[in-house]
C-alpha positions as CSV (number, residue, x, y, z in Angstrom):
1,X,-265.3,18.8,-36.5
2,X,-266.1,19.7,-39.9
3,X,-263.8,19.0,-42.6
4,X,-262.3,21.9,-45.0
5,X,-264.1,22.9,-47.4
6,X,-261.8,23.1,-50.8
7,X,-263.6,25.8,-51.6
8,X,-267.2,28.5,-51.4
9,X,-268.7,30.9,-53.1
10,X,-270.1,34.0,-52.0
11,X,-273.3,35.5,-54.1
12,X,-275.2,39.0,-53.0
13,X,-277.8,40.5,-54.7
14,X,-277.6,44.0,-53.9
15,X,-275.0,46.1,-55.1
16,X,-275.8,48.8,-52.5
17,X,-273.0,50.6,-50.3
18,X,-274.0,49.6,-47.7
19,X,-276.5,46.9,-48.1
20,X,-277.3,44.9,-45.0
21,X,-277.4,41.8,-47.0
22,X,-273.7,42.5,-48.0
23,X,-272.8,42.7,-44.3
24,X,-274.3,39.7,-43.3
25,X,-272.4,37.9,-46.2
26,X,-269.3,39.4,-44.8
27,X,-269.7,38.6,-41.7
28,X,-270.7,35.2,-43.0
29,X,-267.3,35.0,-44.8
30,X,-265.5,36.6,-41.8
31,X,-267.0,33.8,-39.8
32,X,-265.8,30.9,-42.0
33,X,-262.1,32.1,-42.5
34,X,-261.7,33.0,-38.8
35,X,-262.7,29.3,-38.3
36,X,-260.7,27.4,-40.8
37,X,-264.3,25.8,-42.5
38,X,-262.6,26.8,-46.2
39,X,-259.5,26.7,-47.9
40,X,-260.9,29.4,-50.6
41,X,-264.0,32.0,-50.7
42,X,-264.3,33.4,-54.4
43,X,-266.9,35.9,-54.5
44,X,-269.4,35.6,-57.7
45,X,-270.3,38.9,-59.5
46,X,-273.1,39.2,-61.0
47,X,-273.3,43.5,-61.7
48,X,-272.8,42.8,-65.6
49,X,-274.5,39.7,-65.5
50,X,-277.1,40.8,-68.8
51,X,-280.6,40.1,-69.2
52,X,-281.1,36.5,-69.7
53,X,-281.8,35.6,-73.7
54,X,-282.9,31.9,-74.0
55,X,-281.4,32.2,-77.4
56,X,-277.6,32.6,-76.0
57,X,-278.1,30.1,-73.1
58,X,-275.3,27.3,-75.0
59,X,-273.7,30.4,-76.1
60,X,-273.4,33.0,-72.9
61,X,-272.1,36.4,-73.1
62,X,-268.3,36.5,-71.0
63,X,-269.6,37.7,-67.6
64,X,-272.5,34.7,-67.5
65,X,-269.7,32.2,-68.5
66,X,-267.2,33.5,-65.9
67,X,-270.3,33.1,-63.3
68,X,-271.2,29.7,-64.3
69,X,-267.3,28.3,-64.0
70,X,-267.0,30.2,-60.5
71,X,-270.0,28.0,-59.5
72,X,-269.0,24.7,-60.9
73,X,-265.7,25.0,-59.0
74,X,-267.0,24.9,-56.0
75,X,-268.4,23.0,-53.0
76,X,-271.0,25.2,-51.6
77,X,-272.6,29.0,-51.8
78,X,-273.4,31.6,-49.6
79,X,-276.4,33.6,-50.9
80,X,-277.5,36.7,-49.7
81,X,-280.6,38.5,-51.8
82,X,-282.7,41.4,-51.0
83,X,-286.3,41.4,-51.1
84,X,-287.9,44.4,-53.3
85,X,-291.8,45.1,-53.7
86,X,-292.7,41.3,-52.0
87,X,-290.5,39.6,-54.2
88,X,-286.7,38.5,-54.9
89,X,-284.8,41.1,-56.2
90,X,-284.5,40.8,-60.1
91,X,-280.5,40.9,-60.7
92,X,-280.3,37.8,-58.2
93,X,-283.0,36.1,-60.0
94,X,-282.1,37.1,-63.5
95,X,-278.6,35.6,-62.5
96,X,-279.6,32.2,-61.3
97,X,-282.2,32.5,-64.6
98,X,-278.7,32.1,-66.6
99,X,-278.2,28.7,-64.5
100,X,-280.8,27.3,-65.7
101,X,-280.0,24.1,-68.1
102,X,-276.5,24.5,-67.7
103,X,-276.5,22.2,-64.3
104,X,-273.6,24.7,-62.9
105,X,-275.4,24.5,-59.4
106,X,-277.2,21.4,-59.6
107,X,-276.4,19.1,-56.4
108,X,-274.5,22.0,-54.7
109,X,-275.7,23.0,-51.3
110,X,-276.6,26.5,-50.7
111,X,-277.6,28.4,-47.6
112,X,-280.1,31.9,-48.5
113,X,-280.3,35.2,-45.8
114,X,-282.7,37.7,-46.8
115,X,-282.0,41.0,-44.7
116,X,-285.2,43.8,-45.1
117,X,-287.7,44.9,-43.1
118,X,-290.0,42.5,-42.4
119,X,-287.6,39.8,-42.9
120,X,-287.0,38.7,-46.8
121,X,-289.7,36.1,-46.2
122,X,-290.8,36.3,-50.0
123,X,-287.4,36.3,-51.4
124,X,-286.5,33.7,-49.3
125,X,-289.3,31.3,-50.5
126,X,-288.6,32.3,-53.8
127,X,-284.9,31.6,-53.4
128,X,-285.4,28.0,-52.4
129,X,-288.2,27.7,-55.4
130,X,-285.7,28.5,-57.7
131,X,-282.7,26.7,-56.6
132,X,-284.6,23.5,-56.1
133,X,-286.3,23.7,-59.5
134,X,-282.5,23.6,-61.0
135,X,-281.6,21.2,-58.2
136,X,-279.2,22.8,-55.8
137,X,-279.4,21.7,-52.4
138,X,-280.5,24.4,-49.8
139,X,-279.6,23.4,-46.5
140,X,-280.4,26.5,-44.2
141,X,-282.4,30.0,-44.6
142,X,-281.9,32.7,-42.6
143,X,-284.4,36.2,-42.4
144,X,-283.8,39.3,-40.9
145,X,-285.7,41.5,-40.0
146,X,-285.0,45.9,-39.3
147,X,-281.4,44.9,-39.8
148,X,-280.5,48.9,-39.3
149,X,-281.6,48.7,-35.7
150,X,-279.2,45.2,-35.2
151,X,-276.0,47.4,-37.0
152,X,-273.6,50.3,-36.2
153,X,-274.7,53.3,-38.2
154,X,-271.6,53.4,-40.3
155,X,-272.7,49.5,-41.1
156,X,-271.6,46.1,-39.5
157,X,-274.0,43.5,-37.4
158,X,-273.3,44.3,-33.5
159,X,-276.6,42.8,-32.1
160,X,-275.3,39.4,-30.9
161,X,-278.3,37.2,-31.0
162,X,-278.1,38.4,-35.2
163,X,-274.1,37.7,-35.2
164,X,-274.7,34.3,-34.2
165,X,-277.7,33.7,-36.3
166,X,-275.2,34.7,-39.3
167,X,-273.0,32.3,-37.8
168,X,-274.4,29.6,-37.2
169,X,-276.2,29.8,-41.0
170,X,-272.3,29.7,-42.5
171,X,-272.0,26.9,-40.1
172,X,-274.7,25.5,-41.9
173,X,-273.1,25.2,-45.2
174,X,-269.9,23.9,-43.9
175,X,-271.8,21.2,-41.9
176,X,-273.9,20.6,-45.2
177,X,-270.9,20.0,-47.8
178,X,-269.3,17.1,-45.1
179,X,-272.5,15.4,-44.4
180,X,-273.3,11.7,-45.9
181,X,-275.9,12.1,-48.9
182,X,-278.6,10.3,-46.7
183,X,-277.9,13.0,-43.9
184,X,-277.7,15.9,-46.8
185,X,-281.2,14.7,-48.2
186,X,-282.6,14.6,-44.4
187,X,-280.9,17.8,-43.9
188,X,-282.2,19.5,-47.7
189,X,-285.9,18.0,-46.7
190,X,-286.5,19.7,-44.1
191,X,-285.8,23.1,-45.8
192,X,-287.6,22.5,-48.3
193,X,-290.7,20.7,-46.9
194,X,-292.0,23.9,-45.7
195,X,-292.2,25.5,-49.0
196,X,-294.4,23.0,-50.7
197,X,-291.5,21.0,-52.2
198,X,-291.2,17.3,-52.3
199,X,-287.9,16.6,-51.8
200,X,-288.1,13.3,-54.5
201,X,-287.1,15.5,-57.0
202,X,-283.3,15.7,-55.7
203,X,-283.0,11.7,-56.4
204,X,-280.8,9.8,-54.8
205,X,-277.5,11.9,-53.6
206,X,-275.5,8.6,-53.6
């Protein structure tokens, strides 16, 4: 029985119509609120989020400080990122570029879905590089691959094996943010391990 979360966040980084990695997240958030795992879903914007400038980092610009409070509210993030050209899309990463330094994700668990065609490996490893490096906790990943021959052709998942997948990742997140810290670690490690990271560097969670 997991207990409710006060509250989640929902991140995308595509702003596309009908972006496959917005559907997931949906679905994701559909998922959540159908089974009572959260009091609250905010959704984070990040469309005006600007070009990060080191020189306004202790002084952001209204849309980055509006981001940064939406994350420090809460318990736990849903991320859902492209992958362009081999790599993580640039709005996502220029937005979590603005976290950096101001600890407003540091020790909160995230889960990371990468829907493109061969999967969102790349942005997916780059995702966990650059939450870990600001210390956020990702606790599950989740890649998929053609997602237009897993959808409806207006848009929405139908394929079940991928519903559940999407699913059981939001599960994921709810399962993280009630876990002891031991379990958490145990839980963050072996994300994490895979991609070259030692989990030392998240401390103790105690």
């Amino acid at each position: 029985m997991y207990l409710a979360i006060v509250q989640i966040a929902a991140m995308c980084g595509s702003l596309g119509s009908r972006s496959a990695n917005r559907q997931a997240l949906d679905l994701a958030i559909e998922h959540i609120r159908s089974e009572g795992l959260a009091d609250s879903i905010v959704d984070v914007p990040i469309m005006r989020v600007p070009m990060l400038d080191p020189d306004l980092i202790d002084d952001p610009p209204d849309d980055v400080a509006h981001m940064r409070s939406l994350l420090e509210a809460v318990d736990g993030v849903l991320l859902a990122a492209p992958e362009y050209a081999g790599g993580l899309a640039g709005g996502i990463k220029n937005a979590l570029d603005w976290l950096v330094g101001s600890a407003s994700i540091h020790r909160r668990p995230f889960v990371v879905l990468s829907a493109g065609t061969t999967g969102g490996g790349f942005a997916i490893e780059q995702l966990v590089r650059t939450l870990s490096w600001q210390g956020a906790l990702t606790v599950g990943t989740l890649g998929i691959s053609a997602p237009a021959t897993k959808m409806e052709p207006g848009g929405g998942f139908v394929d079940e094996s991928t519903v559940l997948d999407i699913e059981r990742w939001a599960d994921d997140l709810a399962a993280a943010i009630s876990m002891s810290p031991d379990a958490l670690l145990e839980r963050v490690a072996r994300v994490v391990t895979p991609f070259g990271i030692d989990p030392a560097r998240f401390g103790d969670l105690r």
